[in-house]
C-alpha positions as CSV (number, residue, x, y, z in Angstrom):
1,X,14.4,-13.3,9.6
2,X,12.3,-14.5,12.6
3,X,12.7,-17.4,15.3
4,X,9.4,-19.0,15.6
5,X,10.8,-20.7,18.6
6,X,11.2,-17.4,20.5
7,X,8.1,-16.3,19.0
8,X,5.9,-19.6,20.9
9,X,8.3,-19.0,23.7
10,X,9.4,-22.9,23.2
11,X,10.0,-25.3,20.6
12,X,7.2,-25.1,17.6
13,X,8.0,-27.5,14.9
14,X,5.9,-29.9,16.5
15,X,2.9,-27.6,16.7
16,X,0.1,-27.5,14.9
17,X,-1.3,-24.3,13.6
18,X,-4.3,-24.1,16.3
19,X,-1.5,-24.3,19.2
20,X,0.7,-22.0,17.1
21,X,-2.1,-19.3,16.7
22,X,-3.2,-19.7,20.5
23,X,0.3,-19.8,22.3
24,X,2.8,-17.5,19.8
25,X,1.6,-14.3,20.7
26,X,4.9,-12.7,22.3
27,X,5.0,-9.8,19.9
28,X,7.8,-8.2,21.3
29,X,10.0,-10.8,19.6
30,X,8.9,-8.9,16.6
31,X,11.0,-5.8,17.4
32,X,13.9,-7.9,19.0
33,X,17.6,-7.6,17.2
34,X,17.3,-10.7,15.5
35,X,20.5,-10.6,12.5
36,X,17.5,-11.4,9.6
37,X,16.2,-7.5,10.9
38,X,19.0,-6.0,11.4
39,X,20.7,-7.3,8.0
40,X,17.5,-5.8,6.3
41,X,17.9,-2.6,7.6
42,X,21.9,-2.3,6.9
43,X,20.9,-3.8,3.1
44,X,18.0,-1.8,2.5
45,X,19.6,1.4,4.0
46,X,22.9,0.9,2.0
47,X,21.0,-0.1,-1.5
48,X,19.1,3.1,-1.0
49,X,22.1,5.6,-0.4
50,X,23.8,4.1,-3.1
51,X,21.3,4.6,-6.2
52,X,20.5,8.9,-4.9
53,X,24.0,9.1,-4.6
54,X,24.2,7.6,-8.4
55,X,21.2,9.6,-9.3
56,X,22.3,12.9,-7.3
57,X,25.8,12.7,-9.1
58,X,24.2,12.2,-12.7
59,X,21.9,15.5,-11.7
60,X,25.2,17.8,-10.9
61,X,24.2,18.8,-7.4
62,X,26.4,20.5,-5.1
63,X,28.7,18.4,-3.2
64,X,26.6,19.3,0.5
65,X,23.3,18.3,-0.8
66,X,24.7,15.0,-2.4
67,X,26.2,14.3,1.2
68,X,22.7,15.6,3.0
69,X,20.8,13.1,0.3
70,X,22.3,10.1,1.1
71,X,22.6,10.0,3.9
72,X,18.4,11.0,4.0
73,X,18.5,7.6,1.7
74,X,20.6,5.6,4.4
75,X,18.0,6.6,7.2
76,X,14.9,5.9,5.4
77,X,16.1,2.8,3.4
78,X,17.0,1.2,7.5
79,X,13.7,2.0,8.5
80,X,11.9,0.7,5.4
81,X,13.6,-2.3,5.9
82,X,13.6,-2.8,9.3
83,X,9.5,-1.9,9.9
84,X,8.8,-3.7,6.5
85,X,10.1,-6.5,8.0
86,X,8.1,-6.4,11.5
87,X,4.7,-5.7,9.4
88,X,5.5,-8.6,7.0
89,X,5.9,-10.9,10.5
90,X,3.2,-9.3,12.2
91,X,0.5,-9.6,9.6
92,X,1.5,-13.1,9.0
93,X,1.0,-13.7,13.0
94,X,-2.1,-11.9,12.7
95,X,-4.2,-13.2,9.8
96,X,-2.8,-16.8,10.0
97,X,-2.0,-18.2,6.8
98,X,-5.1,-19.5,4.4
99,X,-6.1,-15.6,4.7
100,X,-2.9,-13.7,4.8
101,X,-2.2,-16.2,1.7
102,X,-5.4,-15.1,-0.1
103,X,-4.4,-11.6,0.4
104,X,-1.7,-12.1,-1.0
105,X,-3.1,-14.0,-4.3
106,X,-5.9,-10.8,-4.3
107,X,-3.0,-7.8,-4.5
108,X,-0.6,-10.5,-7.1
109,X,-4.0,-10.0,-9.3
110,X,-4.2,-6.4,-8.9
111,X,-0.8,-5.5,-9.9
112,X,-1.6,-8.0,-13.2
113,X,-4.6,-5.8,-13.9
114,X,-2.2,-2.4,-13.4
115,X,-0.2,-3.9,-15.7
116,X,-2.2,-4.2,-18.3
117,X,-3.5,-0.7,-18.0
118,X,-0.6,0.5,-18.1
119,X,0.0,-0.9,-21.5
120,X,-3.4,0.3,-22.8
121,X,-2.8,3.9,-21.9
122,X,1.1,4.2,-21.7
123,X,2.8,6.5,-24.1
124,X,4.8,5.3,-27.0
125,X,8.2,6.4,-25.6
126,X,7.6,4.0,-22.3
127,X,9.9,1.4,-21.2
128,X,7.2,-0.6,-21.3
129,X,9.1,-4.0,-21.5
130,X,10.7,-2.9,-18.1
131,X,7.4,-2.1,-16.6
132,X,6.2,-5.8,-17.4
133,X,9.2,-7.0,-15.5
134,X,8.9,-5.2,-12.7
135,X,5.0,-5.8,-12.8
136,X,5.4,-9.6,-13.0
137,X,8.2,-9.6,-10.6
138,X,6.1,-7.6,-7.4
139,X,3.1,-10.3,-8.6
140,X,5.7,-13.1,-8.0
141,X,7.3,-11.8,-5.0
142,X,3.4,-11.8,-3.6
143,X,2.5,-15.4,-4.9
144,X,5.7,-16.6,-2.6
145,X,4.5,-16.1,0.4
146,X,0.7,-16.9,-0.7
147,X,1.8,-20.3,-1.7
148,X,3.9,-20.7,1.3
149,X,0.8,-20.0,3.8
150,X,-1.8,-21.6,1.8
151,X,0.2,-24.8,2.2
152,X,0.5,-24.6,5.7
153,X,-1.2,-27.3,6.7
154,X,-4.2,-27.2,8.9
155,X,-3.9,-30.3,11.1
156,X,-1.0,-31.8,12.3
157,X,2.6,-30.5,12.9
158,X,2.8,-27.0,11.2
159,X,5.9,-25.4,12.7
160,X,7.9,-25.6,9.8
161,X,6.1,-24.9,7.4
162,X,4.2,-22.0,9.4
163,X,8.0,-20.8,10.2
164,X,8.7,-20.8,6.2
165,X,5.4,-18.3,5.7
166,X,6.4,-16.1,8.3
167,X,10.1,-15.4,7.4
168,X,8.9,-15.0,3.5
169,X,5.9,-12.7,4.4
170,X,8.2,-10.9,6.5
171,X,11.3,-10.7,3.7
172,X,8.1,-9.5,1.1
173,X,7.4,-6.6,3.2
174,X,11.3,-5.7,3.5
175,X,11.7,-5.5,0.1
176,X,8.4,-3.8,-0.9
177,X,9.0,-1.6,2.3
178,X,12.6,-1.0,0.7
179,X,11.0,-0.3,-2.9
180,X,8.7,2.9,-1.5
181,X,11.6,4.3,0.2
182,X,13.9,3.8,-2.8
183,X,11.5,6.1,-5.0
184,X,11.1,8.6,-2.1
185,X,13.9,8.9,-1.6
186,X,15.5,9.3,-5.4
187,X,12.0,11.5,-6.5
188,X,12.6,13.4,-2.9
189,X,8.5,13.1,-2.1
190,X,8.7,13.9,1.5
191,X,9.4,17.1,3.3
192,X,13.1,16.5,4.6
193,X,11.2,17.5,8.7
194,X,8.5,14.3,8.2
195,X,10.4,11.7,6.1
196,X,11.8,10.1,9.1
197,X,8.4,9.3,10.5
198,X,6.2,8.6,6.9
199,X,8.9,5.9,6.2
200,X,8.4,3.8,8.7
201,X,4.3,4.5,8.8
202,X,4.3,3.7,5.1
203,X,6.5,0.6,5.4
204,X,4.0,-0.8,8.8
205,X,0.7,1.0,9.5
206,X,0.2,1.5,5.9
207,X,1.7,-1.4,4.3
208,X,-1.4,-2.7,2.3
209,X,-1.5,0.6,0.7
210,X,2.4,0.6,-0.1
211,X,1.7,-2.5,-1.9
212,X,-1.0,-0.3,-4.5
213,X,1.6,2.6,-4.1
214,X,4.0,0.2,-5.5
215,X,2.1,-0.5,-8.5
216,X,0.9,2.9,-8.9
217,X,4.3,4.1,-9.3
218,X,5.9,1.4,-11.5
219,X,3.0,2.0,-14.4
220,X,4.0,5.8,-13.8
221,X,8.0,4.9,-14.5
222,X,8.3,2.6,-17.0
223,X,5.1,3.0,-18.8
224,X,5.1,6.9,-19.7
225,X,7.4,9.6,-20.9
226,X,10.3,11.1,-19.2
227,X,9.6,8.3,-16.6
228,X,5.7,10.2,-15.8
229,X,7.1,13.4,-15.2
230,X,7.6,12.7,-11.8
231,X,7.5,16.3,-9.6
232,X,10.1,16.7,-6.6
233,X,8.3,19.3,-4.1
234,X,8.5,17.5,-1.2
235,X,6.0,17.2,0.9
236,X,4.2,13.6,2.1
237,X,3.9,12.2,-1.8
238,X,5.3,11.8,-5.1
239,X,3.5,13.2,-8.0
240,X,3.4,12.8,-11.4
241,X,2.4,15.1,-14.2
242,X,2.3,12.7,-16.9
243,X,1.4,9.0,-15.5
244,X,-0.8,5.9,-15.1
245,X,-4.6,7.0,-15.2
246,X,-7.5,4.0,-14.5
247,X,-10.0,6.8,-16.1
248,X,-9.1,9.8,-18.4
249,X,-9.8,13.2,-17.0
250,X,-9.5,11.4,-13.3
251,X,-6.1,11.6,-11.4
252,X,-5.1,8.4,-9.5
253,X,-3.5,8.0,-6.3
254,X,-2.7,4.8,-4.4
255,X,-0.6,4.7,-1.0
256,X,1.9,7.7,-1.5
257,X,2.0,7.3,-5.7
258,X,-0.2,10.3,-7.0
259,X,-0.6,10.3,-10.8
260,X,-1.8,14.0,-12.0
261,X,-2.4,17.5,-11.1
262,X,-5.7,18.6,-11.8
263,X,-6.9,17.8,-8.5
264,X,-3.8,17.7,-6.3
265,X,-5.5,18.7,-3.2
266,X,-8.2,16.2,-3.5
267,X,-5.6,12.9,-4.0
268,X,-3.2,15.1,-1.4
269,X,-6.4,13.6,1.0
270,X,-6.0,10.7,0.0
271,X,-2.3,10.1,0.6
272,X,-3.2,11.4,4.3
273,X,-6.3,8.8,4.8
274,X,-3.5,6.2,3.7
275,X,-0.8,7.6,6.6
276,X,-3.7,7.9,8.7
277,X,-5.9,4.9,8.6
278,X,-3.8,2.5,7.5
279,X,-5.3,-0.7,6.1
280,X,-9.0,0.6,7.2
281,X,-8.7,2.8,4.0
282,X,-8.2,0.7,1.2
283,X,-10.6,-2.3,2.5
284,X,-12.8,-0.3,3.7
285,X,-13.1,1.7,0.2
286,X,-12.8,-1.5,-1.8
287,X,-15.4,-2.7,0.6
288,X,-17.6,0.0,-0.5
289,X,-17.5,0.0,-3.6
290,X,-18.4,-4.2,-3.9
291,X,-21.4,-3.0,-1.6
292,X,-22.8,0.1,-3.6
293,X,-22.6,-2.1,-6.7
294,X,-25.6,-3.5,-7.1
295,X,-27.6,-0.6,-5.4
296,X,-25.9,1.7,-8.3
297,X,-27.2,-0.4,-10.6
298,X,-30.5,-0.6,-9.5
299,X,-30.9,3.4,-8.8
300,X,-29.1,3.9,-12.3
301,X,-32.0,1.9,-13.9
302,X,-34.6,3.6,-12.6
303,X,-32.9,6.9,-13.6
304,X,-32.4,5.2,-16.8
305,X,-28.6,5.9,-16.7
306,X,-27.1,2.5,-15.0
307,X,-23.2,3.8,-15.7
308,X,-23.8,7.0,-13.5
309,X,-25.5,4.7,-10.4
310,X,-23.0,2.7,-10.7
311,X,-20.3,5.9,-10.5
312,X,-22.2,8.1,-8.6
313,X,-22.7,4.9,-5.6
314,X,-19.7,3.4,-5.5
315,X,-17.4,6.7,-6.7
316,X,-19.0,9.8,-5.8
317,X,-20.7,8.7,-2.4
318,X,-18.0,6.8,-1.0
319,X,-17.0,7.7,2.4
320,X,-13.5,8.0,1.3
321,X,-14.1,10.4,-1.4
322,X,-16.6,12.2,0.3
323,X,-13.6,13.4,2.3
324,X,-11.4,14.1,-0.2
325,X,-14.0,16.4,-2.1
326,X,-14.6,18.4,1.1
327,X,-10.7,18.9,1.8
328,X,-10.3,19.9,-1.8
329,X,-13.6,22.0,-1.9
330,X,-15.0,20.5,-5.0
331,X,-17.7,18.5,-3.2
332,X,-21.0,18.1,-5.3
333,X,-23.9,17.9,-2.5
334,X,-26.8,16.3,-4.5
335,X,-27.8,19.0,-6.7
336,X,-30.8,18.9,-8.6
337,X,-29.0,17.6,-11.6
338,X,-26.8,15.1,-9.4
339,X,-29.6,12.7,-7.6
340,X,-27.8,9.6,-6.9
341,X,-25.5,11.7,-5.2
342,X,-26.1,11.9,-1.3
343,X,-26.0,15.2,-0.3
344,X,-24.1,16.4,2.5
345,X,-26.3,15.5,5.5
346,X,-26.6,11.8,4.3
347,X,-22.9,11.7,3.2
348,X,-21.3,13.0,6.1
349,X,-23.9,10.7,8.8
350,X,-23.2,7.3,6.0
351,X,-19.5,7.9,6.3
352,X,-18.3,8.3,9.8
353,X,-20.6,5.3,9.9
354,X,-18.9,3.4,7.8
355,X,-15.8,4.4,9.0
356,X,-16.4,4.3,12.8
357,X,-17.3,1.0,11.9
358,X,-14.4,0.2,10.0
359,X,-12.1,1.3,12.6
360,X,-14.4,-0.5,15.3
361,X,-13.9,-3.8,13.5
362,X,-10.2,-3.8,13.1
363,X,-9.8,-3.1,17.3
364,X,-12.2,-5.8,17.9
365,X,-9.9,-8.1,15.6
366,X,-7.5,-6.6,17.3
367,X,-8.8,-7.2,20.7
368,X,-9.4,-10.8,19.8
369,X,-5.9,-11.6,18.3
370,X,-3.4,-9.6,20.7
């Protein structure tokens, strides 16, 4: 999909992986007509008209809104494809391959550990063996790519191998990229005016987060009834009313996958921090809550309830969530009865600390690296 060649600006087989990261840095190769981009935009584009039109068809619609649908699925299946693509390559360039390879290991586990939530809680009527499949199959795709970089090797000539990471990180993306657009676009979860913008945010800038979107929304399909109620309204998610839950009476959202409706306006904030901040949002949460661990335990043990510390630190007076309370106006501020939670002096100085310095880290990186 990529020519490392024109990436190093010269022949790179026979460079090892110190010369590659200090001398392939010509990043507008990235967004060059190369035929492995553009033949994941036409692929992804087509695959996607083709199932709403399928879908649209089984549903009755009227012949104009069938024609108006697909070709919404052509436009946002070519741009997943084509920016899930670029953030695949540019990640890979990025975070070199022992840690983009880790990475990749870390979210093959996750989607394991959705998966078997999923068949804890899902509903008798689930396609449940479908959901394994597709569960064990985003897992492998990530392991690919993991194996790939991790065996890149760290002295010697790297090229190829280097080469072989970077076109499979960059074909993982595509197809993951490809995969959010696909239920977009078949669940019709964006407002028709913004969808042509989200996609190609969601497939790039907030790529980590499609990855957990991706999971989210497979354990909603294939695990539930009626295929978790999924709710077309339209607007920057897809919702639905009877899917995956990590904790009953909670509703879950990852990336643009929102699972209940209890508290729509509250994971409605959470979809936004994913357009928004990219992949500050879900390190910097899971970041948080590995940090507030042990302090939760310690303040729950002194107030003799160690399950509530641990909730109330790494839950309730996350930055993240902080946020989302206040947008959805449900925000408890430390009352007497709530004294592991911050109230809303402490919360509000703690988080745009956190996350000023979240944000502060990734230009640094950035600084450094471009």
């Amino acid at each position: 999909m990529i020519d490392l060649d024109q990436v190093c600006g010269g022949a790179a087989a026979a460079l090892t992986l110190r010369q590659i990261q200090q001398r392939c840095t010509n990043w507008s190769e990235l967004w060059a007509l190369t035929p492995g981009n553009v033949t994941a935009a036409i692929v992804s584009g087509g695959l996607v008209a083709v199932f709403v039109l399928i879908r649209r068809l089984k549903q009755k619609e009227d012949a104009q809104w069938v024609v108006l649908n697909v070709l919404e699925g052509l436009l946002y299946g070519a741009l997943a494809g084509w920016f899930g693509a670029l953030a695949g390559h540019g990640l890979a360039l990025l975070l070199g391959p022992t840690f983009f390879g880790a990475m990749f290991l870390v979210f093959a586990l996750l989607a394991l550990l959705i998966m078997i939530g999923a068949l804890i809680t899902g509903s008798a009527g689930g396609l449940k063996a479908v959901g394994v499949l597709c569960h064990l199959a985003l897992a492998g795709a990530l392991v690919v790519p993991a194996v790939a970089g991790l065996q890149v090797p760290t002295r010697g000539r790297a090229g190829a191998a280097f080469e072989l990471y970077l076109v499979l990180s960059g074909l993982v993306f595509a197809l993951t990229a490809f995969s959010g657009a696909l239920i977009v676009s078949l669940f019709r979860g964006y407002h028709w005016a913004a969808g042509w913008l989200l996609v190609p945010i969601n497939a790039s800038w907030g790529a980590l987060g499609n990855l957990l979107g991706l999971m989210n929304h497979i354990a909603c399909l294939f695990y539930f009834n009626d295929w978790g109620k999924p709710a077309e309204r339209r607007r920057w998610y897809v919702r639905y009313d009877g899917g995956f839950h990590l904790k009953p009476g909670y509703d879950f959202t990852e990336g643009d996958a929102m699972s209940g409706h209890s508290y729509e306006s509250h994971e409605a904030a959470h979809v936004l921090q994913h357009f928004i901040a990219g992949p500050i949002y879900p390190l910097s949460h899971a970041a948080w809550m590995a940090l507030m661990f042990v302090p939760g335990i310690i303040a729950g043990a002194i107030a003799r309830t160690v399950g509530k510390g641990i909730t109330d630190f790494t839950y309730f007076n996350n930055p993240w969530e902080v946020i989302a309370y206040a947008f959805a106006g449900t925000r408890n501020d430390g009352a007497p009865k709530q004294p592991l939670i911050f109230n809303d002096v402490a919360a509000w100085i703690v988080g745009m600390i956190w996350i000023l310095g979240a944000t502060a880290g990734l230009v640094s990186f950035l600084a450094v690296r471009l």
